[in-house]
N, C-alpha and C positions, 0 to 999 in steps of 0.2 A: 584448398581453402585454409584458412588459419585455424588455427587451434583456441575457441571460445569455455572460457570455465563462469559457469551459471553455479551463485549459490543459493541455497532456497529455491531448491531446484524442482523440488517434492508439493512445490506451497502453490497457491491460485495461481497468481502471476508468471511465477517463476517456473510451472508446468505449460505455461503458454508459452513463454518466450522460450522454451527449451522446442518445443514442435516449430516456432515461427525459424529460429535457427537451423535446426537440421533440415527444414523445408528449402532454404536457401542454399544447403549446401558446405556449413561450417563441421569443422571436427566438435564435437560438442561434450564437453567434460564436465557434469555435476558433483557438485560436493554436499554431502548430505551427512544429515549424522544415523550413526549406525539404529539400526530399526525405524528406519523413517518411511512412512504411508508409500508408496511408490505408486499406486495407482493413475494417478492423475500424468504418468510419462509412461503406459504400459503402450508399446508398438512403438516405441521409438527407439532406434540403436543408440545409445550414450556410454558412454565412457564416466562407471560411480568411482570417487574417492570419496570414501566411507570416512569421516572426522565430524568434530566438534570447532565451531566456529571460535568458540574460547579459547582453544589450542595452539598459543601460536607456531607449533612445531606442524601439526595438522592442517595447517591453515597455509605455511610456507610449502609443505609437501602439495599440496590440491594444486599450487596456483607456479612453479617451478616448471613447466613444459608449455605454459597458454603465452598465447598471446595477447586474448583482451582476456579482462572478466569482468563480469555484470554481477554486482553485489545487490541482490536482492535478500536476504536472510536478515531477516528479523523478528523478533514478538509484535503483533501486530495487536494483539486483545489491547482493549480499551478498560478491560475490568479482571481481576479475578488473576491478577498476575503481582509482584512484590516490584521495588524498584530495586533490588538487589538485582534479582533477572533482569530486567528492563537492560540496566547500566551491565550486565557482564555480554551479553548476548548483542545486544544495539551500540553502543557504543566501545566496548572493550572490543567485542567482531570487529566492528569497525575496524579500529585501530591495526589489529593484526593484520587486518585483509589492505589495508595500506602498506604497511611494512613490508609485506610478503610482494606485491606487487611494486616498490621500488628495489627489491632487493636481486627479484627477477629483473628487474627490466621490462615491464609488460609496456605494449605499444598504448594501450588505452584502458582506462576504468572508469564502467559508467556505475557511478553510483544510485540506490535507487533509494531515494530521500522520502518524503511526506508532505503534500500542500499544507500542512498544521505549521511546518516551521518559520510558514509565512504567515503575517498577520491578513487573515480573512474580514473580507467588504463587503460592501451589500451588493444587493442585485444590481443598482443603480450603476455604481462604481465598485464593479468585483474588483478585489483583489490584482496585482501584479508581482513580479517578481525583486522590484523593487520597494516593495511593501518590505518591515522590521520584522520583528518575532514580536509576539505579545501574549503568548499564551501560556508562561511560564504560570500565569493566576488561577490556571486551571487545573494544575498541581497534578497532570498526566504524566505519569511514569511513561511511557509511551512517546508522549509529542516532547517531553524536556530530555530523552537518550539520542530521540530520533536527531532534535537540532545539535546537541552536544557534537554527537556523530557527524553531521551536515557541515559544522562550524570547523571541526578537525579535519577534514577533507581539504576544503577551502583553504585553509590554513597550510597544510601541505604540500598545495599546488604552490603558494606565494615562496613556501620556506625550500622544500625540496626540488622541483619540480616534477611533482607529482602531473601525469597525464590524465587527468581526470575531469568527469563533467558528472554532473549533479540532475539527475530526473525528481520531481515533485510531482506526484499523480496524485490525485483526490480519488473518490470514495468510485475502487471500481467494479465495474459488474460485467459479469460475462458468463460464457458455457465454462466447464471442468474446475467449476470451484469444489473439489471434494470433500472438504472440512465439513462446511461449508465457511468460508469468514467473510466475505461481506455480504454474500449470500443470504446467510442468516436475516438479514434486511428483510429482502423480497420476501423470504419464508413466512415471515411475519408477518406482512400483510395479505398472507392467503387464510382462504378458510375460516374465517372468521364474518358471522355477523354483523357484531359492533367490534370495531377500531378504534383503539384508542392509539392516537400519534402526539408525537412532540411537538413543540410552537417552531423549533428552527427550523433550518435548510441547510444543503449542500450542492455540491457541484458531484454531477457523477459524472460518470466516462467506461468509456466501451475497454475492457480488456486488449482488443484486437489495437485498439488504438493507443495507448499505452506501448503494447509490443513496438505499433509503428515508430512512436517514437523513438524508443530507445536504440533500433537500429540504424534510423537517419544520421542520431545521435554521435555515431562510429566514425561516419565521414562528415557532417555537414555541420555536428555542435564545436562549440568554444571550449577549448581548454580553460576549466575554473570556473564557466557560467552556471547558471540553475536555469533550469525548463520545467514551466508549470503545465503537465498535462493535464490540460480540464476542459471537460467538455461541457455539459449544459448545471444551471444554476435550479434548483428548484425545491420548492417547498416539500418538507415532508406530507404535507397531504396532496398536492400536487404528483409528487413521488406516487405514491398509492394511489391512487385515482387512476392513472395512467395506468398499472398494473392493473387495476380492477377491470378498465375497459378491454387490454389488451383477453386475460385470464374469462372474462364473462361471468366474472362474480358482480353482486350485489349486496354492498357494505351501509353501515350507520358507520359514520365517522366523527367520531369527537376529539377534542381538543384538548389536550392534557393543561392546565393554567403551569406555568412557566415556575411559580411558586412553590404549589404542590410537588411538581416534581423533583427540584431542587433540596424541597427541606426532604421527601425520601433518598436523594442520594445523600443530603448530612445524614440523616438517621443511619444509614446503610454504612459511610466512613469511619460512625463512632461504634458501630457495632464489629467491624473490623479492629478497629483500636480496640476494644473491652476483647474480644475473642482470638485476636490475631490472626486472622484467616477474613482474607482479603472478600468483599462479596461481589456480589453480580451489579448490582446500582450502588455507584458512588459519587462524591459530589463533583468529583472531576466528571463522570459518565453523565450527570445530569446537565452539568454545568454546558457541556458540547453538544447536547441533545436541544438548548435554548438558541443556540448560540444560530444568526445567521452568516453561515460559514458558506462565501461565494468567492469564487476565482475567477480570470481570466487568462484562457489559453493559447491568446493573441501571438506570444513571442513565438511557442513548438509552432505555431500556424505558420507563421512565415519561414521562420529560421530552420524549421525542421522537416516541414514541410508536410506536416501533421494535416490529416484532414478528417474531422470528428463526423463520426456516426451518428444520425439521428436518433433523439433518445429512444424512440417507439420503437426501430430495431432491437439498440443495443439490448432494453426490457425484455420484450418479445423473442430474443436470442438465448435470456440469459432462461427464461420461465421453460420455454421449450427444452432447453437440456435439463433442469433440475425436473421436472415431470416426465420427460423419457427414462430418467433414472432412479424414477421410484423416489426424491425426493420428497414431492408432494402431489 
C-alpha cells in the first residue's frame, strides 16, 4: 500500500483518520510536534516525524517519502487563541505543507478546510458548496486563516498544479475526542439542571463519516473541488434535547436572547483589548453561537459517496465513549 502522511495526527479527527487508514492497510506516517498528547493513536503502529507545522524545513522532511497527505492540523478554538497563531499555524502550515508537497511530487492532498469558509443557510435552503464566504463580519481568527488557507490551495491547483481537493466538515462528533474539542459541546449539556443554550444552530456530523469521506475523496474527488461534509442541521436545543433523551437526564432549558449574549462577547473582546489576553466569550464567539449556521452534504452524498449516520447514533456513539472514559 502507499505510503499516507496525516498531520494533526494527535487531534480528534486526525486520530481517527489515522486508525481508519492503517485499518485499510496504508503505510501510515504522522507528523506531530514534539511533546504532543499521543493518546488518542495509542495501539496503532505509525511512523512519528516529530516537527513544527511552521517549519518549512520540518514540514518538507515529514512529507519527502509519502505519497498522499491529508492535512488536518490546525487551531481549531474558536476563543482564547491570538490571530498571530491563527495566521502562522492555519494558514502559514498551510502554505508550507503545499510547497512541500509539490516539491515531492505527492500523488494527492486532501486538504481538510472548514464548512465556515462557506457562507451558511437556513434549514430551509442549507447551504452549498457554491454558496461565497461571508463570515469575514465575524472577525474569527479561526474561520478568516481557515478560508485564507482554503483560497491558497485553490489557487495553487489553478497556478501550479497542485493535486489537491478540499474537505469542509462542520461541527463533528464522535468516539476519542481526547482534548476534548468539539466534545466539549456534548459535555455541556450533561449534568446540569437548568441549561442555558444559544438561539443558533448547526449542522453536525459523525466523525466516522468525515473519515469516510475523505478516503473516497483519494479515488473518486476532483482535482480543485470543495466537499461539504455535513450531516444533519439542528438547533442548539434540539441538539441537547436529543442528548438529554439519549443520557436520561432531565433538564430546564432556556434560551439565551441573542442580544444578551452578544453584548457579553463585546464586554468579553473589550476586556481582551484593555488586558491583552484573549478571553473565553468573545463577540466573534457570540456572534456564531446566534448565528443559524446550516449546510448541505448533497454533493460528498453523490460524488463521494458518503452516507451519513443517523444523528441519535452518531450522539449516542459519541456520549458512550466520553462516559466509558470517565469523561462524565
Amino acid at each position: 500500500m502507499k505510503k499516507i502522511l496525516i498531520t494533526g495526527a494527535n487531534g480528534f479527527l486526525g486520530s481517527n483518520l489515522t486508525r481508519e487508514f492503517f485499518r485499510l492497510g496504508y503505510q501510515v506516517k504522522i507528523f506531530v510536534r514534539p511533546g504532543a498528547d499521543l493518546r488518542g493513536l495509542s495501539g496503532i503502529p505509525v511512523e512519528i516525524s516529530y516537527g513544527r507545522i511552521d517549519s518549512p524545513g520540518q514540514v518538507s522532511k515529514a512529507v519527502e517519502d509519502c505519497h498522499i497527505v491529508i492535512h488536518a492540523a490546525s487551531i481549531t478554538d474558536q476563543w482564547g487563541v491570538g490571530f498571530e497563531e491563527y495566521e502562522r499555524i492555519n494558514f502559514k502550515g498551510t502554505k508550507y505543507m503545499v510547497d512541500a508537497c509539490l516539491q515531492h511530487k505527492v500523488e494527492r492532498l486532501i486538504h481538510v478546510s472548514t464548512a465556515n469558509t462557506i457562507e451558511p443557510g437556513s434549514k430551509k435552503q442549507p447551504a452549498t458548496e457554491l454558496n461565497g464566504f461571508s463570515l469575514f463580519k465575524a472577525n474569527s481568527g479561526y474561520i478568516n486563516t481557515k478560508y485564507l488557507a482554503q483560497q491558497y490551495v485553490l489557487e495553487q491547483v489553478q497556478a501550479r498544479q497542485l493535486p489537491a481537493i478540499i474537505v469542509n466538515p462542520t461541527f463533528i462528533i464522535g468516539p476519542h475526542d481526547f482534548k476534548p474539542s468539539s466534545g466539549k459541546l456534548l459535555l455541556y449539556g450533561l449534568h446540569k439542571k437548568l441549561l442555558w443554550y444559544p438561539p443558533g444552530g448547526k449542522n453536525f456530523v459523525y466523525v466516522n463519516d468525515v473519515c469516510q469521506g475523505i478516503i473516497n475523496a483519494l479515488d473518486m474527488g476532483k482535482t480543485g473541488s470543495c466537499y461539504l461534509l455535513a450531516g444533519h442541521n439542528l438547533t442548539y436545543r434540539e441538539f441537547f434535547s436529543l442528548l438529554n433523551s439519549i443520557s436520561k437526564e432531565k433538564q430546564l432549558m432556556i434560551r439565551i436572547p441573542a442580544l444578551l449574549l452578544k453584548l457579553a462577547g463585546m464586554m468579553g473582546s473589550l476586556k481582551a483589548i484593555l488586558t491583552g489576553k484573549p478571553g473565553r466569550l468573545t463577540w466573534s464567539a457570540a456572534y456564531l453561537l446566534c448565528l443559524d449556521n446550516y449546510y448541505s452534504g448533497k454533493k460528498a452524498e453523490t460524488e463521494l459517496q458518503v452516507k451519513y449516520t443517523p444523528m441519535e447514533t452518531s450522539v449516542a456513539n459519541a456520549w458512550v465513549w466520553f462516559k466509558e472514559n470517565e469523561y462524565c
